[in-house]
N, C-alpha and C positions, 0 to 999 in steps of 0.2 A: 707327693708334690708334683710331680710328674704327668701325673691324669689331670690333677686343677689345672696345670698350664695347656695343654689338650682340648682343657674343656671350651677353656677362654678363649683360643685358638677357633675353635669351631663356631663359640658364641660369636663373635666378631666378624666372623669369615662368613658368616649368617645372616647378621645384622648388618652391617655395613653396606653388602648389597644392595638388599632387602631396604634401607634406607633411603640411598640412592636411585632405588625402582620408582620408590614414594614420591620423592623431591624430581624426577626425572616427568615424571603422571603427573605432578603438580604444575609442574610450568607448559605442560602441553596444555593442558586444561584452561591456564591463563590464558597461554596463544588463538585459542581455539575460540574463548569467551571474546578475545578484544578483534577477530576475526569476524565470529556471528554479532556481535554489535552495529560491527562495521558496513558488515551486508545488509544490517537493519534499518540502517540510515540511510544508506544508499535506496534500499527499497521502497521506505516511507517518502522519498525526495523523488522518485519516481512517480510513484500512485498520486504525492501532491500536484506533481506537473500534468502528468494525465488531468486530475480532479479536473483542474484549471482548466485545461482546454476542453474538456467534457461540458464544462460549466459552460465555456464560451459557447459551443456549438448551440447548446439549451437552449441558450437566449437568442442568440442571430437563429434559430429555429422557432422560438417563440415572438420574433418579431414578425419574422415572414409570416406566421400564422396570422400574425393580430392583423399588418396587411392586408393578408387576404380573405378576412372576414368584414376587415371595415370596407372592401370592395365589397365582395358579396351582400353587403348590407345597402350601399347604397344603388347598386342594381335594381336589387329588393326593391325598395324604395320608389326607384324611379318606376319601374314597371307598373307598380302600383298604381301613382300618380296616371298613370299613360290608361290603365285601366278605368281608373275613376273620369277622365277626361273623354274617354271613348261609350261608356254607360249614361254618363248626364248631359251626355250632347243629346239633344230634342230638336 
């Protein structure tokens, strides 16, 4: 009877730990997940503020462009006219 109580002693004294290692692992793991979620959001709230002013640039870039091709266009144009005015003169 002696060795059983021994035994149970060691089982426990094993177990117990070994328990508390588990459950110990377990809540870091929580910590760690509601951590990296947290930087996830934070990141995604970033790159969409970035998107957004990236986007802005695009367009006040793609305005100045359109600008300065409807100038160039009517340069174009004009020059033209200047040429056909300068040819059919007789």
């Amino acid at each position: 009877m002696n060795i059983k109580i021994n035994h149970r002693y060691y089982y426990w004294g094993t177990m117990l730990p070994l328990l508390a290692m588990i459950v110990y692992t377990y809540s870091e793991y929580k910590d760690q997940e509601a951590i990296i979620d947290r930087m996830h959001k934070v990141g995604n709230r970033q790159l969409e503020v970035m998107a957004t002013s990236y986007a802005e640039l695009v367009s006040l870039q793609a305005m100045r462009h359109t600008d300065e091709i409807l100038k160039i266009e009517e340069h174009h144009k004009q020059e033209i006219k200047e040429l056909i005015e300068f040819y059919t003169e007789d």
